[in-house]
C-alpha positions as CSV (number, residue, x, y, z in Angstrom):
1,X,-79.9,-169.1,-89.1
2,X,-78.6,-172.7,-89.9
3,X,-77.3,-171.5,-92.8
4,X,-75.5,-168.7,-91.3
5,X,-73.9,-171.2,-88.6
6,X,-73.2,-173.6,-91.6
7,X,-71.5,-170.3,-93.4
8,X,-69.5,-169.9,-90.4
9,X,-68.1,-173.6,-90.0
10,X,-67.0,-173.5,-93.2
11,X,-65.0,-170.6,-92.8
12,X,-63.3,-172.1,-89.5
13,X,-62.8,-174.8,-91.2
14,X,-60.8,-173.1,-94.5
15,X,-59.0,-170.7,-91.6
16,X,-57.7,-173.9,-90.1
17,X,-56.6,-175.5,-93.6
18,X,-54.7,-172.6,-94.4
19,X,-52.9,-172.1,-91.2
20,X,-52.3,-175.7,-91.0
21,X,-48.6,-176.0,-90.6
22,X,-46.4,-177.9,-93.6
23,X,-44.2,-180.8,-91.3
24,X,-43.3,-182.3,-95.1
25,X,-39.7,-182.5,-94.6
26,X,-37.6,-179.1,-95.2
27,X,-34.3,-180.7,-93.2
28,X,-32.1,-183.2,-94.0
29,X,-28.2,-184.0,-94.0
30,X,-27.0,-185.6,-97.4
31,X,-26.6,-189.1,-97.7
32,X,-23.6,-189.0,-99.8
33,X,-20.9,-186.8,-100.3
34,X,-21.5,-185.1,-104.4
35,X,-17.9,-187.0,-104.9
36,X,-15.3,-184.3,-104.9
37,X,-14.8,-183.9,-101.4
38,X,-15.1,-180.2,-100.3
39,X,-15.2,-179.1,-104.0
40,X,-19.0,-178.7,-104.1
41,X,-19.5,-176.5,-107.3
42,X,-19.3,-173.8,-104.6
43,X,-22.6,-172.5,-102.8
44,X,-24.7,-173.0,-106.5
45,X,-23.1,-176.3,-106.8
46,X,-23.7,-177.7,-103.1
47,X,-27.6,-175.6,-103.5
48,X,-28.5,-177.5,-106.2
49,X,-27.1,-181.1,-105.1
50,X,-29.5,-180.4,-102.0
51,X,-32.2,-180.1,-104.5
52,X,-31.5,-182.9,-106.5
53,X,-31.5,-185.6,-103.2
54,X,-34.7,-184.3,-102.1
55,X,-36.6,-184.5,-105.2
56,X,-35.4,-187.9,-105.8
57,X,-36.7,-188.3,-101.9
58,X,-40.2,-187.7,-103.2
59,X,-40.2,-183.9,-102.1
60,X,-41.2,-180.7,-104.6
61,X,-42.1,-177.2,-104.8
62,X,-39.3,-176.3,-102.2
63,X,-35.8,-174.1,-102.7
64,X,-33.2,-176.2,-101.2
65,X,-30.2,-174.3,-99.3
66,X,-26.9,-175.9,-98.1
67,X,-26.3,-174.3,-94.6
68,X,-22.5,-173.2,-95.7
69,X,-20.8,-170.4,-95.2
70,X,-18.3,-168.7,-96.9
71,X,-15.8,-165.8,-97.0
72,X,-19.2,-163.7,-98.8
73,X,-21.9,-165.2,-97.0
74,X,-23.4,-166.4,-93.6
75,X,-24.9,-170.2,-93.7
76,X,-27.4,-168.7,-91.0
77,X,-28.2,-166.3,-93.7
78,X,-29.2,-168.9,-96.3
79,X,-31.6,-171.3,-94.8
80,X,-34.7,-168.8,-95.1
81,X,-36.8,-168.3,-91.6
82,X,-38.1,-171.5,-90.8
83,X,-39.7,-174.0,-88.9
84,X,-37.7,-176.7,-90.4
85,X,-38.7,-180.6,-89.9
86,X,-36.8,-183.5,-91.2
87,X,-38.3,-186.6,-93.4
88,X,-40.1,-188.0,-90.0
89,X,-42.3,-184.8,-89.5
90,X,-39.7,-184.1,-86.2
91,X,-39.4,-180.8,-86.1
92,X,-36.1,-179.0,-85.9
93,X,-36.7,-175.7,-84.8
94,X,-39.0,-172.6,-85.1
95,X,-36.3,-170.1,-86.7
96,X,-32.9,-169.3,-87.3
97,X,-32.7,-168.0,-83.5
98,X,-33.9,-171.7,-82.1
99,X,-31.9,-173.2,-84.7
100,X,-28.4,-171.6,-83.0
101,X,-29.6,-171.8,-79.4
102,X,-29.8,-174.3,-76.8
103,X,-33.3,-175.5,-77.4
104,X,-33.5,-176.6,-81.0
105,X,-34.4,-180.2,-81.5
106,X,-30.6,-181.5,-83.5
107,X,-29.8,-185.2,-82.0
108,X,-28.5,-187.9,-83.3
109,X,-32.1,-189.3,-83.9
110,X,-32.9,-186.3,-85.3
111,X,-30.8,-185.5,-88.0
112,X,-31.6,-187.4,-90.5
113,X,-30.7,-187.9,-94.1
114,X,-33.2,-187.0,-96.7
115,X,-33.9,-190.5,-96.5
116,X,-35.2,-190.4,-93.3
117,X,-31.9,-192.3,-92.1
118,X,-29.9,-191.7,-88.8
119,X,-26.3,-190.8,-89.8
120,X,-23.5,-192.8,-88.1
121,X,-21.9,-191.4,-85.1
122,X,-19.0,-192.0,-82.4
123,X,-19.0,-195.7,-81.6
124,X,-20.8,-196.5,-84.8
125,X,-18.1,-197.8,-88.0
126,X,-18.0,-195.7,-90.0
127,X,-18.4,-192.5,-88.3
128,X,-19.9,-190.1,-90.7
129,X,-20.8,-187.4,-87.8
130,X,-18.5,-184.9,-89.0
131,X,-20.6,-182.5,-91.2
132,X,-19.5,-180.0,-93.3
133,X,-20.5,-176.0,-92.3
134,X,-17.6,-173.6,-92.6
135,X,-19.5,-171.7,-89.7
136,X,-18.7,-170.6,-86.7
137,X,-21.2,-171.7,-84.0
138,X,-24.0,-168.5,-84.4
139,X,-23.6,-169.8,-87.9
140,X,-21.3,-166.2,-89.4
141,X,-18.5,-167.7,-91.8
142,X,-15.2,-169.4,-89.8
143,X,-11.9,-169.4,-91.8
144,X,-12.1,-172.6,-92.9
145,X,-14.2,-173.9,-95.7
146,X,-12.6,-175.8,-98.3
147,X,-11.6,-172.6,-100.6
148,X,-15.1,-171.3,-100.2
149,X,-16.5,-175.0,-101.4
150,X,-14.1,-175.4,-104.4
151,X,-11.2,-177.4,-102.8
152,X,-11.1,-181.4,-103.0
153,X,-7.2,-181.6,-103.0
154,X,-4.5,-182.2,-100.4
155,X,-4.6,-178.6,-99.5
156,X,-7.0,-176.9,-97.5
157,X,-9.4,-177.5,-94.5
158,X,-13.1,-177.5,-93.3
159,X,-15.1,-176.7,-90.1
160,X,-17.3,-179.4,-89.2
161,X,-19.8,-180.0,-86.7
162,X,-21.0,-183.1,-85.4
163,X,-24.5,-184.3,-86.2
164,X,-25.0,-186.5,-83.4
165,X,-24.0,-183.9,-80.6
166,X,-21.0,-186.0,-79.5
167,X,-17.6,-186.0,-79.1
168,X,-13.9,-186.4,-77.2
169,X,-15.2,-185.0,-74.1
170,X,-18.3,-182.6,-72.7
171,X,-17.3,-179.1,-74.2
172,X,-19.4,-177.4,-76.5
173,X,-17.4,-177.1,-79.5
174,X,-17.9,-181.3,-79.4
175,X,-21.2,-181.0,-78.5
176,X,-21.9,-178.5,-81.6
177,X,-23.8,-179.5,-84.3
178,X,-22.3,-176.8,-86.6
179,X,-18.9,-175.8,-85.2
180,X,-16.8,-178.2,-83.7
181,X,-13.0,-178.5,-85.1
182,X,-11.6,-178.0,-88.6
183,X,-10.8,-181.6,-90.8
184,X,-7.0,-182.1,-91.5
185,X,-4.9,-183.2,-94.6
186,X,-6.6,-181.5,-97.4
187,X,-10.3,-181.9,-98.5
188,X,-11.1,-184.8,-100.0
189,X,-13.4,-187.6,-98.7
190,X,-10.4,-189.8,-97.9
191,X,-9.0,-186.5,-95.6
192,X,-12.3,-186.1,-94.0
193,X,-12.8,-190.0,-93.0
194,X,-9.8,-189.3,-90.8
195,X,-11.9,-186.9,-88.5
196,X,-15.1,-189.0,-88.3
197,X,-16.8,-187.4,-91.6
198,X,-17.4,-188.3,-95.1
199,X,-17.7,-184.3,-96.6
200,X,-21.9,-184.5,-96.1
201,X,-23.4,-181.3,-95.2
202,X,-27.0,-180.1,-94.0
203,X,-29.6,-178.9,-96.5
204,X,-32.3,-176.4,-95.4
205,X,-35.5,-175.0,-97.1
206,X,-35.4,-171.9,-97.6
207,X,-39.2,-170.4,-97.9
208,X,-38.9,-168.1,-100.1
C-alpha cells in the first residue's frame, strides 16, 4: 500500500513538473536600434537581431520573432501562440487574442527591454516610446513599414506604437501599443527621434 501511495506522489509530482509553466522571459523590446534605422536586414535580419540581444541577455533554446509586418506577412502571425512574459517573469498575455485586446498586461512597467529595463516614455528625455510595428492595431500589415524593413534613408515612413500606452491625448491610436501614427522624414534613427522613438521594435518567442 505505501508503496502504491509513494508510486502515486511521484507521479503528481512529475505531472506538476511538466505542466509547470516556463515565465523565463519570451518578451522584450530592443534596447538599441541594429543602427540602420528602419533598414533591419528585413524580417530575417530584424529575426535574428532579436535573437542575438536575448542570448547575450542570458536566454537560450528559444526562436526569437520581431512582431513586424509587412506587405507578405502579418506581425500577429509571427509571434507563435503564446503566453509571453518579459525578463521580470510579468506576464504579457495568454495568446495572440489577449495580446490585441483590451486585457493584455503592455504598460510602461511592463514592457521591458531584454534587459529587464523600462523604456523611456512621454515626459522622460529622451523619449524612446515610439516602437516600430508596421501593423495596424489587430496586428494585419499597415502601409507603412520602412520598405518592408529595408529603408534607412530620407524616404519612407513607419507605423509605430507607443510602448508606454501614452500619448497627445486619450484616443486609442495614442493609447496603442502597436499602432499609433506613422514617423516622418524618412527612416533613419535621426527621423524617428523626431516622433519620440529611436527605431526599437518588440521581439516575441515564437514556440515553435
Amino acid at each position: 500500500m505505501k508503496r502504491a501511495l509513494a508510486a502515486i506522489a511521484f507521479a503528481v509530482a512529475c505531472s506538476g513538473a511538466a505542466t509547470a509553466q516556463d515565465t523565463s522571459m519570451s518578451f522584450f523590446v530592443t534596447s538599441v536600434n541594429p543602427g540602420k534605422g528602419g533598414d533591419l536586414g528585413g524580417l530575417k535580419g530584424a529575426d535574428a537581431y532579436c535573437d542575438t540581444l536575448a542570448t547575450a541577455a542570458g536566454s537560450t533554446g528559444k526562436s526569437w520573432k520581431a512582431y513586424l509586418s509587412t506587405d507578405a506577412e502579418n506581425a500577429k502571425d509571427r509571434i507563435g501562440t503564446g503566453p509571453w512574459y518579459n525578463a521580470k517573469g510579468e506576464k504579457i498575455a495568454d495568446d495572440v487574442a489577449m495580446l490585441h485586446g483590451d486585457k493584455n498586461n503592455l504598460t510602461k512597467q511592463t514592457a521591458l527591454n531584454e534587459k529587464g529595463e523600462v523604456i523611456n516614455g512621454r515626459g522622460d528625455t529622451p523619449n524612446r516610446h515610439d516602437i516600430l510595428t508596421g501593423s495596424k492595431a489587430d496586428g494585419t500589415a499597415a502601409t507603412d513599414t520602412c520598405g518592408n524593413w529595408t529603408m534607412g534613408g530620407a524616404e519612407g515612413a513607419a507605423i509605430v506604437g507607443h510602448s508606454d500606452r501614452t500619448g497627445l491625448n486619450d484616443s486609442a491610436e495614442a493609447k496603442s501599443w502597436n499602432s499609433s501614427h506613422a514617423t516622418r522624414g524618412g527612416c533613419t534613427v535621426e527621423a524617428f527621434k523626431g516622433t519620440g522613438g529611436e527605431g526599437l521594435f518588440y521581439c516575441f518567442a515564437a514556440n515553435e
